[in-house]
LUMDRENTI-543462 format. One record per atom (N, C-alpha, C): x, y, z. Coordinates in steps of 0.2 Angstrom, whole numbers, plus 2048, in hexadecimal, padded with zeros to 3 digits. Layout:
XYZ ...
END
This chain:
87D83E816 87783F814 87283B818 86D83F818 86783981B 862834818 85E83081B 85C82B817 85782F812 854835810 84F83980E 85383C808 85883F80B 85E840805 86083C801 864836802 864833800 8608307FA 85B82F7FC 85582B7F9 8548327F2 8528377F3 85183D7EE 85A83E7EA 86183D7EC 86583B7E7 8648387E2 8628337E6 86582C7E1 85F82C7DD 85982D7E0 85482F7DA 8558347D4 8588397D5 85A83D7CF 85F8377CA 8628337CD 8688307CA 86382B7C6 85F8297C9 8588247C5 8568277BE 85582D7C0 8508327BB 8558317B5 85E8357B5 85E8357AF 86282F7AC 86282A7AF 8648247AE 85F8207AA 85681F7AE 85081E7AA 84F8217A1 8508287A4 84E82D79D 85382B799 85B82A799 85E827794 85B82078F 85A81D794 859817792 85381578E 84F81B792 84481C78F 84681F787 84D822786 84D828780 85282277C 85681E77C 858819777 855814776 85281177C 84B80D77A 84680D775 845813774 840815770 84081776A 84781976C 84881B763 84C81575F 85080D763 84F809760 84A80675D 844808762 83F80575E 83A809757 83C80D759 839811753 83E81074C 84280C74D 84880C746 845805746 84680174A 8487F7748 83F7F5749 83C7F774C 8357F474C 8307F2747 82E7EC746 82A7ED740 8247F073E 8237F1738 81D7F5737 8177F473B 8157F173A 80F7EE740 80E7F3747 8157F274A 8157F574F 8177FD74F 8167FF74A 81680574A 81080A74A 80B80774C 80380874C 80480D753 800812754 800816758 7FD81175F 7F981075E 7F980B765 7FE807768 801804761 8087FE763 80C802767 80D808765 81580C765 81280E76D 80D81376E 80C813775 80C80F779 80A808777 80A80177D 8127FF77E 815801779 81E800778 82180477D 82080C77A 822812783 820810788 819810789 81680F791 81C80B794 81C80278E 81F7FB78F 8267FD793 82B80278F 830804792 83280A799 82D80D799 82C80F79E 82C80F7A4 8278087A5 8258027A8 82B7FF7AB 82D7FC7A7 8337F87A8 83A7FB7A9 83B8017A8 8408087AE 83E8077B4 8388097B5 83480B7BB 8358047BF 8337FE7BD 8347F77C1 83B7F57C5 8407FA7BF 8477F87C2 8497FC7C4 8468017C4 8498077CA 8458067D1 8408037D1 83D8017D6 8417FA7DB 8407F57D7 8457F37D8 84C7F17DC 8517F67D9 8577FA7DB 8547FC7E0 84F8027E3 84F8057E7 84D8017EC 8487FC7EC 8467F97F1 84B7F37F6 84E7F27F2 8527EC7F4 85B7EF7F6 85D7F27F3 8657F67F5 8667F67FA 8617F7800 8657F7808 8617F280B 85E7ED807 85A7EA80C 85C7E580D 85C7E4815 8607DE81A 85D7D781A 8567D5816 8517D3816 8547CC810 8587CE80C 85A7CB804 85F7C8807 8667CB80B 86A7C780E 86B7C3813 8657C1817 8647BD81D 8677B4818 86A7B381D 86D7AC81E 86B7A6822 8677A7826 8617A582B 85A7A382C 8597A8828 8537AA827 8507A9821 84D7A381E 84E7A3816 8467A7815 8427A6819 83B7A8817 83C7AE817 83F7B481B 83F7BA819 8427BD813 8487B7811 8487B8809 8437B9804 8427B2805 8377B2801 8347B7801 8357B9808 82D7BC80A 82F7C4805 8367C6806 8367CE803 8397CD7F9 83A7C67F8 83B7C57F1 8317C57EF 82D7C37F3 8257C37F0 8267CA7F2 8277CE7F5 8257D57F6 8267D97F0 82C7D87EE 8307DC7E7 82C7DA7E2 8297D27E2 8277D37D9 8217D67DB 81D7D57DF 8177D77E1 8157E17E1 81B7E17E3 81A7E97E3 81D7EA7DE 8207E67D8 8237E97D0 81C7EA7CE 8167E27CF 8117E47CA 80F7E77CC 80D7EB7D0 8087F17D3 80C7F97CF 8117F97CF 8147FE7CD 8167FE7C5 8167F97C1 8187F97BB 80F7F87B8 80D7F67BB 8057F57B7 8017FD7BA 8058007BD 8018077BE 80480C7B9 80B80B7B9 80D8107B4 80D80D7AC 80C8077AB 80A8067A5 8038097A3 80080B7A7 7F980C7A3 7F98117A4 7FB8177AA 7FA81C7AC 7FE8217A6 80481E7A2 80882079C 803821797 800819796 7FD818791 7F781E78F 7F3820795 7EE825797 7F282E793 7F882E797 7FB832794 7FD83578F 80082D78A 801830783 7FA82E77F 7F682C781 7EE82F77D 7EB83677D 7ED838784 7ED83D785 7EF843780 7F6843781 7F984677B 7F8845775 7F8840774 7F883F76D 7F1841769 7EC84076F 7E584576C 7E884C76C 7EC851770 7EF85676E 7F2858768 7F8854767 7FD856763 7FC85375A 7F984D75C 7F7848755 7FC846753 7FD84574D 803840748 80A84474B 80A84D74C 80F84E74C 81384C753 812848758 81384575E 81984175E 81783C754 81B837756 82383A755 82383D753 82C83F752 82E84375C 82884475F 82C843765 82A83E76C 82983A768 82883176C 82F830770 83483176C 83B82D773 83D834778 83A838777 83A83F77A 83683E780 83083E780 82A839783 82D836787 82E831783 831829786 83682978D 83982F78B 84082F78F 83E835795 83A839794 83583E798 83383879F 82D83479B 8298307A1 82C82B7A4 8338287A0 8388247A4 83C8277A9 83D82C7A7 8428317AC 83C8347B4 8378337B3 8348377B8 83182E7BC 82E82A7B7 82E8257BC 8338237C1 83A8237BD 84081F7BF 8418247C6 83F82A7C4 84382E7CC 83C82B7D0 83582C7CE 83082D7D4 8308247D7 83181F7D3 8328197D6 8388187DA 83D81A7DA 84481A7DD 84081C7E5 8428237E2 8408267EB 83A8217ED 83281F7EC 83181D7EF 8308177F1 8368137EF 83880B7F0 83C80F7F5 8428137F6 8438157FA 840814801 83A819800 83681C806 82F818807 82E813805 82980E802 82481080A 81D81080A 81880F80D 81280E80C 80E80B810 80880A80D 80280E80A 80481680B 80181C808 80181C803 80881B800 80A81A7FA 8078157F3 8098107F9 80480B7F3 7FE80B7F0 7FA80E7FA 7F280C7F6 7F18127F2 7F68197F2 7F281D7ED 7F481D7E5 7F78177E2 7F98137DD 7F18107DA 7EC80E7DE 7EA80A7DA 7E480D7D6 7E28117DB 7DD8187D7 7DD81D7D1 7E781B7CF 7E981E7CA 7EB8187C3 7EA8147C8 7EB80C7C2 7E380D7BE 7DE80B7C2 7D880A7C0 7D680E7BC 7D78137BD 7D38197BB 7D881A7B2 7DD8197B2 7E381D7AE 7DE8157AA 7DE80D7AA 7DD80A7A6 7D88097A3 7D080A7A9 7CB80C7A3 7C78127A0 7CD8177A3 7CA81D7A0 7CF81C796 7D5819798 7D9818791 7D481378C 7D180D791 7CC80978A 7C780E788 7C481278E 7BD81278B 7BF818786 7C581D785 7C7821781 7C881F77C 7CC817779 7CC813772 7C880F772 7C3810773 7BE809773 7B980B76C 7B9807767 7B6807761 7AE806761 7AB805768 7A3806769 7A480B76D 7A0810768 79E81776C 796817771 793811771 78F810776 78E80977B 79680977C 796803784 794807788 79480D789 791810791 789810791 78880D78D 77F80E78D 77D807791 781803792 77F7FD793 7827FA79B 7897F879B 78D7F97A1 7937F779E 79A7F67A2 7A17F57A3 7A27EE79D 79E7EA7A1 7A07E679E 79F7E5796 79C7EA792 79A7EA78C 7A37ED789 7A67F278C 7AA7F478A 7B17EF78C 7B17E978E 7B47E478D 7B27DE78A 7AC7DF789 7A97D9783 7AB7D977C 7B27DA77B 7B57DA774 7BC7D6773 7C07D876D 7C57D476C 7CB7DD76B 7C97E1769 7CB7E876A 7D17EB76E 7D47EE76E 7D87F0770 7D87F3777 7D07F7776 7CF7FB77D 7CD7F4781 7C97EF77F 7C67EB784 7CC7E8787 7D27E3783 7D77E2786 7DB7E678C 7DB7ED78C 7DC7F078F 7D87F2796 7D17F2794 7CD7F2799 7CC7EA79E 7CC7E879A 7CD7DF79F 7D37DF7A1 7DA7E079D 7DF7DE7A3 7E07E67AA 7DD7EB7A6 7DA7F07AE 7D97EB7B2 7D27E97B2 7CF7E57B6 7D37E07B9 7D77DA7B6 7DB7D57B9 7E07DA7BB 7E47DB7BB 7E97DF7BF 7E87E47C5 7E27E67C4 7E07EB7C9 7DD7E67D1 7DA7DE7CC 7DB7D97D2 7DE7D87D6 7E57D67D3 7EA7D57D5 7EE7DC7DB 7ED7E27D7 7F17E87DB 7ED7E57E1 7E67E67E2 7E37E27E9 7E67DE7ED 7E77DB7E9 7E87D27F0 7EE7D57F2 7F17D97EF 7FA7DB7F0 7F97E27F6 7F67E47F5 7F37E97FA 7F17E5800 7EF7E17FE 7EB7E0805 7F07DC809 7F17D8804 7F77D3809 7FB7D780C 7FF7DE80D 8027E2810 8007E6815 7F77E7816 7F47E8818 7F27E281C 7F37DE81C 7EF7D9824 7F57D6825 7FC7D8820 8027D7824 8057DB829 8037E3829 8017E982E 7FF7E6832 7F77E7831 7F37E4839 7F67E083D 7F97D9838 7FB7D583E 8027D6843 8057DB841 80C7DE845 80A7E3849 8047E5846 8047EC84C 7FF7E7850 7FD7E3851 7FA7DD856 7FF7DD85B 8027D7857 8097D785B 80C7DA85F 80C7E085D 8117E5860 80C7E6866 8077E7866 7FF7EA86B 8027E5871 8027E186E 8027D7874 8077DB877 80F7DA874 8127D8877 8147E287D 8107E587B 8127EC87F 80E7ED886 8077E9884 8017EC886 7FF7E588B 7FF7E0889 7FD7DA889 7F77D888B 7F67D5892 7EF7D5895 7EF7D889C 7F67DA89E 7F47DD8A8 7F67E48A5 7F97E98A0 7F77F08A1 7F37F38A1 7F47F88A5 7EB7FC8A2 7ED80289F 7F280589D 7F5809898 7F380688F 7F080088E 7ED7FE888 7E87F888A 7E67F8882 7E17F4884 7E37EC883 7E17E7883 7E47DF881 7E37DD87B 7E17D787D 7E27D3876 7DB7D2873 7DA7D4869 7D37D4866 7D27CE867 7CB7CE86B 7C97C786B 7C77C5862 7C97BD862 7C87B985A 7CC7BE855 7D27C1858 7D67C5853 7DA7C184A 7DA7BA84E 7DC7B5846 7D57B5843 7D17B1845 7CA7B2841 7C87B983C 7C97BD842 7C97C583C 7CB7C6839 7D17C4839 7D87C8835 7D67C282E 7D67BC82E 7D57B882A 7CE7B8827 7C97BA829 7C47BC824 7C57C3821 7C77C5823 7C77CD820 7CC7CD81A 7D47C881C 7D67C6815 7D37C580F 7CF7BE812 7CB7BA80D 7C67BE808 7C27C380A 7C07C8807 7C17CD803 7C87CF806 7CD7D3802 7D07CF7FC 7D17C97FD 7D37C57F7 7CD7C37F3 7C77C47F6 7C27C07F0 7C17C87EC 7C07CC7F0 7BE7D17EC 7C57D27E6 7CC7D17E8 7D07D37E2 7CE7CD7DC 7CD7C77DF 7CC7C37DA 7C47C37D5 7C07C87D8 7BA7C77D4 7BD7CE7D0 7BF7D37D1 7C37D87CB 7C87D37C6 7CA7CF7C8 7CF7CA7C3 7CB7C87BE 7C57C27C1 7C17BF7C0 7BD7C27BB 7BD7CB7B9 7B67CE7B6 7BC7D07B0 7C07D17B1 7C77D17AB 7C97CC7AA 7C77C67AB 7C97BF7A7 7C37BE7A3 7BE7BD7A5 7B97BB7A2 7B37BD7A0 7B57C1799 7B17C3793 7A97BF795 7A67C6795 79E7C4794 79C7BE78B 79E7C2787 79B7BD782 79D7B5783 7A47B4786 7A67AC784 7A67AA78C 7A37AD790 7A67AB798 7A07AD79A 7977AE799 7917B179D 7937AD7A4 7917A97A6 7907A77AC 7967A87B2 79C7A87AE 7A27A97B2 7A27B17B3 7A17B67AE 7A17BB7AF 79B7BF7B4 7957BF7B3 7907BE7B7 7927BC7C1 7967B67C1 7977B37C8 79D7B87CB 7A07BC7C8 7A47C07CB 7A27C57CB 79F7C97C6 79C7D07C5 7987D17CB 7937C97CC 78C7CD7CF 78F7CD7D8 7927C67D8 7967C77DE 79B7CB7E0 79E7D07DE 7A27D47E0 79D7D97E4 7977DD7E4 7937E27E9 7947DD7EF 7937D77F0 7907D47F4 7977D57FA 79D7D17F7 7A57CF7FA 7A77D87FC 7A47E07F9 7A57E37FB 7A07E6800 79A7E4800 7937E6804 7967E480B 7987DD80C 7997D9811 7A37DB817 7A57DD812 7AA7E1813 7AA7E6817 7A97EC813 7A47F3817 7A07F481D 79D7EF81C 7967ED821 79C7E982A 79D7E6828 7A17E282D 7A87E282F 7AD7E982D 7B37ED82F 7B37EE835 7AD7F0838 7B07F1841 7B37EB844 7B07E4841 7B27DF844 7B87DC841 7B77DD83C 7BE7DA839 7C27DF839 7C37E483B 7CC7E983B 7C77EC841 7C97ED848 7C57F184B 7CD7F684E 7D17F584A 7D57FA84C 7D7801848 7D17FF844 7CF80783E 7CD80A843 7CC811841 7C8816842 7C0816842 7BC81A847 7B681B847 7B381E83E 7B882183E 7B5823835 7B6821831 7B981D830 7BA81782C 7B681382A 7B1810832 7AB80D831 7A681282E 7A6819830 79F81A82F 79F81D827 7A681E824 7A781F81E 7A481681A 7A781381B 7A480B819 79D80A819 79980D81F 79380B81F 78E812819 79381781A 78E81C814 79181B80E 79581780A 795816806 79280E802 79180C808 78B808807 78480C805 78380D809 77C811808 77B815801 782817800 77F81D7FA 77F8167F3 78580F7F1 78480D7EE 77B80A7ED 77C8077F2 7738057F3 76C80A7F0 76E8117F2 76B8177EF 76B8177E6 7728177E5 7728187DB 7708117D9 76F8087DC 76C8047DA 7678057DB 7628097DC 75C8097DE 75980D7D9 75C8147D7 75C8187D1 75D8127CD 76080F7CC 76180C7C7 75C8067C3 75A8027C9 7557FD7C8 74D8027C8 74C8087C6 74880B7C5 7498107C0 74E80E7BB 7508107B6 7508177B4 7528197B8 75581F7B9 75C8217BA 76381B7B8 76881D7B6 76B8147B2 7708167B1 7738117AC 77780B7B1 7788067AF 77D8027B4 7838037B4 7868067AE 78D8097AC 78E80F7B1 78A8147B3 78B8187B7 78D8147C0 78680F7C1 78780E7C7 78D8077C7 78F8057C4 7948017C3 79A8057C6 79A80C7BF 7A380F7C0 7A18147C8 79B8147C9 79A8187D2 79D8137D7 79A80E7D6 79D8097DA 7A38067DB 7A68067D5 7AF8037D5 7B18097D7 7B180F7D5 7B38137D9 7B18167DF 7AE8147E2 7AC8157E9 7B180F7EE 7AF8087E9 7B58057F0 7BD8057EE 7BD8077E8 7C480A7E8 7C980F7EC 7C18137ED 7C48187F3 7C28177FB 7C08127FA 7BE810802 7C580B803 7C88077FF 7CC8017FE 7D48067FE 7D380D7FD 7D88117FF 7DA814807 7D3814808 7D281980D 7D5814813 7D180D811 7D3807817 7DB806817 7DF806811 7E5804811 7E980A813 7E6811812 7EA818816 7EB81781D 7E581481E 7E4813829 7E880F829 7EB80B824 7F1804827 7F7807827 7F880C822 7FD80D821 7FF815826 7F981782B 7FB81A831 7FD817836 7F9810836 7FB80B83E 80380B83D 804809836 80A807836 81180D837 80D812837 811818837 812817840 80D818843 80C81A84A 81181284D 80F80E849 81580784C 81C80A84E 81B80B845 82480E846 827812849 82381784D 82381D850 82581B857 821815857 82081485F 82780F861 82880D85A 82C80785C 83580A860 83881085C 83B81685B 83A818861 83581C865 83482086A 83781B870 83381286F 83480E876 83B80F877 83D80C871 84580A872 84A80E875 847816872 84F81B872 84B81C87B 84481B87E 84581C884 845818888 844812887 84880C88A 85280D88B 85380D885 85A80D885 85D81488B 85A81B88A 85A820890 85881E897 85381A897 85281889C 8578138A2 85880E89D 85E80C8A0 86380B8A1 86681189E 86D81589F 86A81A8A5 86581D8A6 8638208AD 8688298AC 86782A8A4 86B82F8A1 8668358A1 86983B8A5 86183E8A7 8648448A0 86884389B 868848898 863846892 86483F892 86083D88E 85A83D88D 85783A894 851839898 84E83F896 852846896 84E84B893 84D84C88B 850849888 85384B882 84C84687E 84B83F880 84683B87E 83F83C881 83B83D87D 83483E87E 832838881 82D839887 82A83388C 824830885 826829886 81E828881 817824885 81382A886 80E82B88A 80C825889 809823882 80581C87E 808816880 80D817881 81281087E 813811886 81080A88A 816808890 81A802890 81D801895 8247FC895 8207F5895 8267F3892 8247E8891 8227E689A 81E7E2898 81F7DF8A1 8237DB8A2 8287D989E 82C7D88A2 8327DC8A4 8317E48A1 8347EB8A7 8307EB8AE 82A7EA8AE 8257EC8B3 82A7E78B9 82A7DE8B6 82B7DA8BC 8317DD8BE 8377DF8BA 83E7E08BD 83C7E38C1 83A7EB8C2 8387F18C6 8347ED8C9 8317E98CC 82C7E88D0 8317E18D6 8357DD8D2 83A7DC8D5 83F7E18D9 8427E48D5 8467E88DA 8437EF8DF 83B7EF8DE 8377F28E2 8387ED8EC 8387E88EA 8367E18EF 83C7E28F0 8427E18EC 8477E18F4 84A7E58F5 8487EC8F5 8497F38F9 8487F78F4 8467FA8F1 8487FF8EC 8468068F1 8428078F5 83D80A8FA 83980D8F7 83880F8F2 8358148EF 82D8108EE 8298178F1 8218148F1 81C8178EC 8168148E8 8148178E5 8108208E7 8138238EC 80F82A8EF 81582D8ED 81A8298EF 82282F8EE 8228308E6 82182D8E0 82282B8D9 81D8348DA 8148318DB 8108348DA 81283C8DA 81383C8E1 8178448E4 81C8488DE 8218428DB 8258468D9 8228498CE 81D8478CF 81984C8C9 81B8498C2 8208428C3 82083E8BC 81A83B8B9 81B8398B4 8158368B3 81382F8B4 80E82D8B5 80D8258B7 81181F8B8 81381F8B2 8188188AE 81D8198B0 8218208B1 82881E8B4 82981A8BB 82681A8BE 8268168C4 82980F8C2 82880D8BB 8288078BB 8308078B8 83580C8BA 83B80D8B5 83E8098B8 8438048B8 8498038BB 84D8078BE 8508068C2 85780B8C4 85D8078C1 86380B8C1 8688088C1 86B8018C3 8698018C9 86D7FB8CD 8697F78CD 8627F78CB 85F7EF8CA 85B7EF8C2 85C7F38C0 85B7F28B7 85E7E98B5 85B7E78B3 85C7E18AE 85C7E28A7 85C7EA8A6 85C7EA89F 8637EC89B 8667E9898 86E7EC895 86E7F3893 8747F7895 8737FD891 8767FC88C 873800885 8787FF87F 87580887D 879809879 87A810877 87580F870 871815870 86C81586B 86F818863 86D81385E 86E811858 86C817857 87281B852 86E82184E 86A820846 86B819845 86781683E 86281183F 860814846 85A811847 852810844 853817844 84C81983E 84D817839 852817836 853815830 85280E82E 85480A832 855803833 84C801834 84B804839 845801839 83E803834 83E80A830 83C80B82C 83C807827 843804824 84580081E 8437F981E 8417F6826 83F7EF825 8397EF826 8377F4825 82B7F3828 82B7F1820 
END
């Protein structure tokens, strides 16, 4: 079976493996649990809670089982580096489906009413069995598509679930933070949104300026500074990269910052984060061409109109013609969907890395076996040309006799780059026979 295959087995075997466990789970607790927590909020916070923690360890499992990363002996920081990855990607994945459950059984439970509870470990073992499958395969086939469209369903599923329990039927009159200015259940809910939704940030991003900095890398070492087949090196590329982090981490931290600290016992602390978050996102938006200049043209000019339209509903606003609670929830979710849109383009550089990385290798390795079955068999990668230090061999073995002139190459209707092939008898390159678990391999360590 293939790696695609594979990954969609083993995820059924997830599914009814979770759903057992989601369905004993449950009905333990509805026998041994104390009264208290038999309150319908408790009991859903208790499901969601189980759910969650299937889905962590199916995740888990899936993400770690073939990875060469864990058992490095040499290499200790790559051990770190992918043990911070796994917890990092559990809280993003178990703080989404906890809420996004929790969303769910209020959902129903406004349908169904009292008579719900006699199918709670039914529920229970429904939601576990479909996370378990849908996090397996995706720890599987992990990319950064994936993640950033997590965090739109995180936000959304947590304060649409407070503001649905929330015991003041007029915080929307005033703004957000009224509907967290309590000790309530929805507010709790609504502030660790907030804190956690910080966090899914910084966690985002950090994979994201971990992207840019490999497809750099990769740019250097293909393209360098003498081809003209690419372009060189971003001038003040560390300074970029490192501001654009910085940003991306103050903004996670002022969403932290607005879920920690309650307006009534924290004014000034909550204020210093609130008012400064348009600003850390203003300046973000406004200055992307220069800090990531390997996005796309729409990218920017998506940044630059969604500046303008927030500036538009503030303006409405300060002439008292809408509510702050409206232009607040326009605005979180505006950069919510711009903070997608940016981590999708990362998550295509990275595809096209991968693509590219795949095409060099299997045509390098044709290349220098001088295998013309192959040769045909392997697509030319037009984008992608040879390391310079292929250029020098070929440019040595041009010098001491190769004969061949740039008119004879021209003449015979190849494409430009191959001029720069080896031949067989002055190749410095080894031939080794091409990995058929290459794609695989390389996919599973991005």
């Amino acid at each position: 079976m293939g790696r695609n295959q594979r990954a969609e087995s083993s995820g059924l075997i997830s599914c009814v493996v979770c759903a057992v466990i989601g369905y004993f789970a449950m009905t333990m607790f509805r026998t041994y649990a104390p009264a208290i927590w038999q309150l319908t909020q408790r009991t859903f916070t208790a499901c969601s809670g189980i759910a969650a923690g299937c889905a962590v360890v199916s995740f888990i499992i899936g993400y770690t089982h073939f990875s060469r990363s864990l058992r490095e002996k040499h290499h200790w920081y790559l051990v770190v580096r992918r043990l911070f990855e796994v917890l990092a990607l559990s809280v993003v994945y178990g703080s989404t489906i906890f809420l996004t459950s929790f969303m769910f059984l209020d959902m129903i439970n406004s349908l169904m009413g009292k008579t719900m509870t006699g199918y709670l470990p039914a529920i229970c073992a429904a939601f576990s069995g479909i996370v378990g499958y849908l996090t397996f395969v995706q720890a599987e086939l992990m990319n950064a598509k994936t993640l950033a469209s997590l965090l739109p369903f995180f936000i959304i599923a947590g304060v649409s679930t407070a503001g649905s329990t929330s015991d003041d039927p007029y915080w929307a009159n005033n703004n957000f933070s009224q509907l967290g200015d309590r000790t309530t259940f929805a507010a709790r809910m609504f502030n660790s949104t907030l804190m956690l939704g910080g966090i899914c940030i910084i966690i985002i991003s950090y994979f994201a300026i971990s992207e840019l900095v490999a497809n750099y890398r990769q740019r250097l070492r293909w393209h360098g500074d003498e081809t003209k087949l690419g372009s060189g090196p971003i001038p003040h590329f560390v300074p970029r990269t490192v501001i654009l982090g910085i940003l991306l981490t103050l903004a996670g931290i002022e969403f932290f910052g607005i879920g920690m600290f309650r307006y009534t016992p924290h004014p000034v602390l909550h204020n210093v984060f609130a008012r400064s978050l348009p600003g850390v996102m203003g300046i973000l938006m406004l200055a992307l061409p220069w800090l990531a200049p390997q996005l796309s043209k729409a990218v920017y000019v998506i940044s630059d109109l969604a500046i303008v339209v927030c500036a538009y509903t503030g303006i409405i606003w300060l002439e008292g013609e809408n509510t702050l609670t409206n232009v607040e929830a326009f605005a979180g979710l505006l950069f919510l969907g711009w903070f997608v849109v940016f981590t999708r383009q990362i998550a295509a550089i990275e595809t096209d890395r991968v693509q590219a990385q795949l095409l060099h290798a299997q045509y390098d390795v044709a290349a220098s076996g001088n295998d013309a079955d192959a040769m045909r068999t392997v697509p030319i990668p037009v984008n992608v040309p040879v390391t310079r230090a292929s250029k020098d061999d070929v440019e040595a073995a041009k010098t001491a006799g190769s004969g061949a002139t740039d008119d004879d190459h021209s003449k015979s209707g190849r494409h430009h780059w191959l001029r720069w092939l080896p031949s067989r008898h002055h190749s410095a390159i080894e031939t080794k026979p091409v990995d058929s678990s290459l794609e695989s391999r390389l996919a599973s360590d991005q």
